[in-house]
FIKOLZA-1660 file (N, C-alpha, C; in steps of 0.1 Angstrom, whole numbers, plus 5000, padded with zeros to 4 digits):
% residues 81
   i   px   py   pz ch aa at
   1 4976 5311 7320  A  X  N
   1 4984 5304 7330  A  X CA
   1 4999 5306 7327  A  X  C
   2 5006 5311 7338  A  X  N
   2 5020 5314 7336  A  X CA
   2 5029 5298 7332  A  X  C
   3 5044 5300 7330  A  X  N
   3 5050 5288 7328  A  X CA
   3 5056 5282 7342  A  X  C
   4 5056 5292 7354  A  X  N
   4 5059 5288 7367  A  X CA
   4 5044 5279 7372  A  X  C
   5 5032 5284 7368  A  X  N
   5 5023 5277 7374  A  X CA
   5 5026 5262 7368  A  X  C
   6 5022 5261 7357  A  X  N
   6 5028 5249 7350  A  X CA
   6 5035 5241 7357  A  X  C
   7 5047 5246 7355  A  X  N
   7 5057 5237 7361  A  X CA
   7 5055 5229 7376  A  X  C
   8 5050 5244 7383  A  X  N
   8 5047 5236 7396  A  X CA
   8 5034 5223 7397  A  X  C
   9 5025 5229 7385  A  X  N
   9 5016 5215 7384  A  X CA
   9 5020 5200 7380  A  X  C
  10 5029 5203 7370  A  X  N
  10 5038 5190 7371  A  X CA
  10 5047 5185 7380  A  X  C
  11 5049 5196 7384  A  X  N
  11 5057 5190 7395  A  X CA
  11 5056 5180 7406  A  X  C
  12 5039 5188 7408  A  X  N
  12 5026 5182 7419  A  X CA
  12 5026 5166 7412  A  X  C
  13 5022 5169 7399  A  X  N
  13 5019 5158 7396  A  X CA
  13 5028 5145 7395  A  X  C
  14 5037 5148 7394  A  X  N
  14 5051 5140 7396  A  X CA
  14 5054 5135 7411  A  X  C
  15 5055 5143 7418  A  X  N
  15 5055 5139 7433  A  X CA
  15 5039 5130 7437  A  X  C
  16 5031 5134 7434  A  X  N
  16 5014 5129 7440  A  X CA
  16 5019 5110 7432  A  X  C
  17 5025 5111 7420  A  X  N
  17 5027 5098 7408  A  X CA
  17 5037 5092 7419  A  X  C
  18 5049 5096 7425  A  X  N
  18 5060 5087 7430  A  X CA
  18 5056 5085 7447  A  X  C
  19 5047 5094 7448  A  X  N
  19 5040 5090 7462  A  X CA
  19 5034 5076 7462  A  X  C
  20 5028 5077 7449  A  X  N
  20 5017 5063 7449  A  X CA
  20 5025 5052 7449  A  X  C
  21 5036 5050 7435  A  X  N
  21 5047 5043 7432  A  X CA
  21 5052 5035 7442  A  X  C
  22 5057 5044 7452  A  X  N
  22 5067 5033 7466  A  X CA
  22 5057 5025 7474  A  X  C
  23 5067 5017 7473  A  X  N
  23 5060 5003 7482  A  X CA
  23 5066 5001 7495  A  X  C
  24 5079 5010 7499  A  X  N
  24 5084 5010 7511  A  X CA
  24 5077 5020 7517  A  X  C
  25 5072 5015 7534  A  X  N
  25 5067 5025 7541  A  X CA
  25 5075 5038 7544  A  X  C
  26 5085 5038 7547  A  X  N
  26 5093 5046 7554  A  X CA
  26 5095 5054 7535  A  X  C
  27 5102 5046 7527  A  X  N
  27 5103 5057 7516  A  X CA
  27 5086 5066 7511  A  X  C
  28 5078 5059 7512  A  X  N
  28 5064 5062 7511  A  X CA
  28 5065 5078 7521  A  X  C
  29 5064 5074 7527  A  X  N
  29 5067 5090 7540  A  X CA
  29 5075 5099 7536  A  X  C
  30 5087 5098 7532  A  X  N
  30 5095 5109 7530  A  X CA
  30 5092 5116 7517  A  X  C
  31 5087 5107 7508  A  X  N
  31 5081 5111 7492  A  X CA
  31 5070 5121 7496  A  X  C
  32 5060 5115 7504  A  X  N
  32 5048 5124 7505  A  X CA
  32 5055 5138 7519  A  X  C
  33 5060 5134 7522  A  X  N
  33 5070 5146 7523  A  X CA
  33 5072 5156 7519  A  X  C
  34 5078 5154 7507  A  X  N
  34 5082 5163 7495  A  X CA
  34 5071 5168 7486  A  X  C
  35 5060 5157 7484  A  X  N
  35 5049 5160 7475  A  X CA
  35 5039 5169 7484  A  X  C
  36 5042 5170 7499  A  X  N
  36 5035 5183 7504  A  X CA
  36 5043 5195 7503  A  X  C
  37 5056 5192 7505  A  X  N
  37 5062 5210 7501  A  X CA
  37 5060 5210 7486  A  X  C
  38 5064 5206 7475  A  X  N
  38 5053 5208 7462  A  X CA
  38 5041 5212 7465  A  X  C
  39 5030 5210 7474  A  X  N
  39 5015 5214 7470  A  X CA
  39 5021 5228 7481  A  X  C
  40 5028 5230 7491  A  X  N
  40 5028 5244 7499  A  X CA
  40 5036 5253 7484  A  X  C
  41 5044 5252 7475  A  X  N
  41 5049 5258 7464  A  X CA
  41 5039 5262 7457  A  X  C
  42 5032 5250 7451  A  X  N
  42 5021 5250 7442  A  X CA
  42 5011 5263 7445  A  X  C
  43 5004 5261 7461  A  X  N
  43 4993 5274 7462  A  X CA
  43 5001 5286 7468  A  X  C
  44 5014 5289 7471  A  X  N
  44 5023 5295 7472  A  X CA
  44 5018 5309 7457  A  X  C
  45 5022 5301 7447  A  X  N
  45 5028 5301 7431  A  X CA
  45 5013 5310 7429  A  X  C
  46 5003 5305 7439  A  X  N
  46 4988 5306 7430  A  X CA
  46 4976 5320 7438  A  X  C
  47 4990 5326 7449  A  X  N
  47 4984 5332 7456  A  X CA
  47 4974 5328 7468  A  X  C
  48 4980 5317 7475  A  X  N
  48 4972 5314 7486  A  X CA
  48 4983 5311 7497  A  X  C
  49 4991 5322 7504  A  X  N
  49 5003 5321 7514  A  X CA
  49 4998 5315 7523  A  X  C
  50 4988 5318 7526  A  X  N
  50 4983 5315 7547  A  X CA
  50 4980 5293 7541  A  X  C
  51 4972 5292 7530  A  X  N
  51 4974 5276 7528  A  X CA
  51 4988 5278 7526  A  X  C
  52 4993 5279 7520  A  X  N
  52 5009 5272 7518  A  X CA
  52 5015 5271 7530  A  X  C
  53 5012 5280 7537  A  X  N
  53 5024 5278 7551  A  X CA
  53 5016 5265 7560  A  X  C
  54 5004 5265 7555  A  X  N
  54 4997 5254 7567  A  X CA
  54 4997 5246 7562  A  X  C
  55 4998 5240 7548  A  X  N
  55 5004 5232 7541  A  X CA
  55 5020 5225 7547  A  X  C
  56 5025 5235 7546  A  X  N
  56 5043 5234 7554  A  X CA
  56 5042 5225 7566  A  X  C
  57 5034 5230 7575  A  X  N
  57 5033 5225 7589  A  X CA
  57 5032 5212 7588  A  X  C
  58 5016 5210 7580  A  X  N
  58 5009 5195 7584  A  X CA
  58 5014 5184 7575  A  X  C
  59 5016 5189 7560  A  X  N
  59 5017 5176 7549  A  X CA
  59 5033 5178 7552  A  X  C
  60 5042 5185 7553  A  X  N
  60 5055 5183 7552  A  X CA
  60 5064 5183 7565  A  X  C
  61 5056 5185 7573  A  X  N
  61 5063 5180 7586  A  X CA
  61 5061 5172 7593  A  X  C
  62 5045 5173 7600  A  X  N
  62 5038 5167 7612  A  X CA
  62 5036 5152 7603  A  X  C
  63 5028 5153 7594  A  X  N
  63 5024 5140 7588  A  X CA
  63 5035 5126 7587  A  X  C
  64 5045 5133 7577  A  X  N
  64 5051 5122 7578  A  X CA
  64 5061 5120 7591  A  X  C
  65 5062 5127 7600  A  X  N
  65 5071 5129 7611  A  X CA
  65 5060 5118 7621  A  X  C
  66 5054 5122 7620  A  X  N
  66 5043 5109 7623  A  X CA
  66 5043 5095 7621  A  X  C
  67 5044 5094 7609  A  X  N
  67 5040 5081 7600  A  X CA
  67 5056 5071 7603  A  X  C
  68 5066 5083 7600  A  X  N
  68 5080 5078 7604  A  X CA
  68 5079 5069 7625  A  X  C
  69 5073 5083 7630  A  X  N
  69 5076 5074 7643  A  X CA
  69 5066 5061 7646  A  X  C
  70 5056 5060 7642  A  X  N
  70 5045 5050 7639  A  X CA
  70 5055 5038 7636  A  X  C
  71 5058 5041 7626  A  X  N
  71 5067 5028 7617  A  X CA
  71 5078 5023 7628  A  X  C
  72 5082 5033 7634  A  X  N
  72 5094 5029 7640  A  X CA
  72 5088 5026 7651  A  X  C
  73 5081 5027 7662  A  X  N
  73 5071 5016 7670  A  X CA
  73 5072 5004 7665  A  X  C
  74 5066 5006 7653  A  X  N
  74 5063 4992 7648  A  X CA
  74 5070 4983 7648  A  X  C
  75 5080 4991 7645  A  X  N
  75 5092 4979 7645  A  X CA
  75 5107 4974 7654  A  X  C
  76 5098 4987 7671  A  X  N
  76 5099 4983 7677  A  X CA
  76 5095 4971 7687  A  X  C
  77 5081 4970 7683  A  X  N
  77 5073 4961 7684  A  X CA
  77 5076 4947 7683  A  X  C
  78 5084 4948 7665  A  X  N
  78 5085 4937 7662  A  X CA
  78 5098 4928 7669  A  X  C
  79 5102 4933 7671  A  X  N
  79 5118 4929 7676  A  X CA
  79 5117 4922 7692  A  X  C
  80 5105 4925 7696  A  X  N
  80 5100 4921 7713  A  X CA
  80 5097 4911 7713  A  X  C
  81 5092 4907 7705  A  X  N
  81 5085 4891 7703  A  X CA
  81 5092 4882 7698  A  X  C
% end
């Protein structure tokens, strides 16, 4: 195992660790965020391009781009009542 794979596994593992960590929704999202472009790097690094880029799409864009507008409903919601 190279020292780029490595790194990128810590990396993963660091990001997957500070994902769990936040207790704010909204920060919660942007983290896992980032801990999906980490895993699109990670199988990038490991020779799996076509996952990495579908990786890109869903865990680092759509997902939390989602989870953001959800929240923000929510709390449009909240403010009606």
């Amino acid at each position: 195992m190279s020292v780029l794979q490595i790194t990128a596994l810590i990396v993963v593992a660091l990001a997957g660790t500070a994902t769990v960590a936040m207790r704010d929704p909204v920060r919660q999202a942007v983290v896992a965020g980032i801990f999906g472009l980490s895993l699109s790097i990670l199988f990038f690094i490991f020779g799996a391009p076509d996952v990495a880029l579908s990786q890109i799409v869903v865990a680092t864009v759509a997902v939390p781009l989602m989870v953001l507008l959800a929240l923000a409903k929510l709390g449009d919601q909240g403010e009606d009542e």
